[in-house]
C-alpha positions in Angstrom: 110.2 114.0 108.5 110.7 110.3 109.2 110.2 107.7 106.6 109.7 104.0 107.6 110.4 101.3 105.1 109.7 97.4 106.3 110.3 94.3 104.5 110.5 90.7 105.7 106.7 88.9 106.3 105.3 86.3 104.0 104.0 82.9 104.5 105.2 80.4 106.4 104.4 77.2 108.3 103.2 76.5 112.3 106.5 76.9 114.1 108.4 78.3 111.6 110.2 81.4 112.1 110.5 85.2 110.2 112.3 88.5 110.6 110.8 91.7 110.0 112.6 94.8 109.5 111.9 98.9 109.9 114.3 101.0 108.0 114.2 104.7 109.2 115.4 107.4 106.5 115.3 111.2 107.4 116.9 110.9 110.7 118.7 109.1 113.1 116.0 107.1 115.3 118.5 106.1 117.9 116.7 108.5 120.8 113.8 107.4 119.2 111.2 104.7 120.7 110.0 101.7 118.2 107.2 100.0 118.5 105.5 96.7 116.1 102.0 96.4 115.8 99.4 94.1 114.1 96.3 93.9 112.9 93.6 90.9 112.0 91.2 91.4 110.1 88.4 92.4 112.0 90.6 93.2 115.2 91.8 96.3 116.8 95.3 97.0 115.8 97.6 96.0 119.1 101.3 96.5 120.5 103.3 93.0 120.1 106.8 94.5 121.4 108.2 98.1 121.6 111.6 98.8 122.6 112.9 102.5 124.3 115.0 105.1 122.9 117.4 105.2 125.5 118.2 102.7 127.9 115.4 100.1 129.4 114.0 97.2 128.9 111.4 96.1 126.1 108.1 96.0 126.5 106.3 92.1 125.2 103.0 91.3 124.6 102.0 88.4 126.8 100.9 86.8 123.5 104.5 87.0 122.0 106.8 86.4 125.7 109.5 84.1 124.9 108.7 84.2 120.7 108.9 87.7 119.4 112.1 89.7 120.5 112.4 93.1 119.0 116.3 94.6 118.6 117.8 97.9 117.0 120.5 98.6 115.0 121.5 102.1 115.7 124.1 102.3 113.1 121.7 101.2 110.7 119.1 103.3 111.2 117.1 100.1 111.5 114.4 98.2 114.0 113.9 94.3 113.9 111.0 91.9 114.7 112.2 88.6 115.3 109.4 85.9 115.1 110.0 82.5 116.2 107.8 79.4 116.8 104.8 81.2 114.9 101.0 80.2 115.2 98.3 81.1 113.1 97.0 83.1 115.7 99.8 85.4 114.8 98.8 86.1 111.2 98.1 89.9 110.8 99.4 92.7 108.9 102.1 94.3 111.0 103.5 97.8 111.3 106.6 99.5 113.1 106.5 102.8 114.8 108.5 105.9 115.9 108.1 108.3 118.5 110.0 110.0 121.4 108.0 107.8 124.0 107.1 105.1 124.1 103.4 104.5 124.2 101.8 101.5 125.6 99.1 101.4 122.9 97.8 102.9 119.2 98.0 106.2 120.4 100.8 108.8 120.0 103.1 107.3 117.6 104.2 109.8 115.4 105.6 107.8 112.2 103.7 104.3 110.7 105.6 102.0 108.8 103.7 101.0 105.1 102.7 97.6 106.8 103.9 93.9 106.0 101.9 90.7 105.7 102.6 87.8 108.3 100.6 84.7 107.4 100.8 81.7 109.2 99.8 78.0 108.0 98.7 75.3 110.3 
């Protein structure tokens, strides 16, 4: 069993910038793919970036190309979500997830992070 833990989220300002993290405990999520989601209210829950376990490039949501970058630290058992030049189109609740593969989408993700809360003032 996989247990994701993420912190980081909050409120801050148009253009301001935050880092999310996704602490894996239970095993080592280095084969593993990650994923960050979000959710509006309202809205669908959708994929922002996902990285691969092995090898490859990252997969970004047009709406986050050239603001979002998602990175791993293997050693630390640990995913990151790095937010720059945020709008307040990009407030949501986000979540990190595991799997073997990486799905383009909700579905197939085996293990859901608890959620964090991005909010973003104009």
């Amino acid at each position: 069993q996989v247990e994701l833990v993420q912190s980081g989220g909050g409120l801050v300002q148009a253009g301001g910038s935050l880092r999310l993290s996704c602490a894996a405990s239970g095993r080592s999520i280095s084969t593993y793919a990650v994923g960050w989601f979000r959710q509006a209210p309202g809205k669908q829950r959708e994929l922002v970036a996902a990285i691969p376990g092995s090898g490859g490039g990252t997969y970004d949501a047009d709406s986050v190309k050239g603001r979002f970058t998602i990175s791993r630290d293997n050693a630390g058992n640990t995913v990151y979500l790095q937010m720059n030049s945020l709008k307040p189109d990009d407030t949501a609740n986000y979540y990190c997830a595991l799997d073997r593969v990486l799905h383009i989408g909700v579905a197939g993700w085996a293990y859901w992070g608890q959620g964090t809360q991005v909010t973003v003032s104009s």
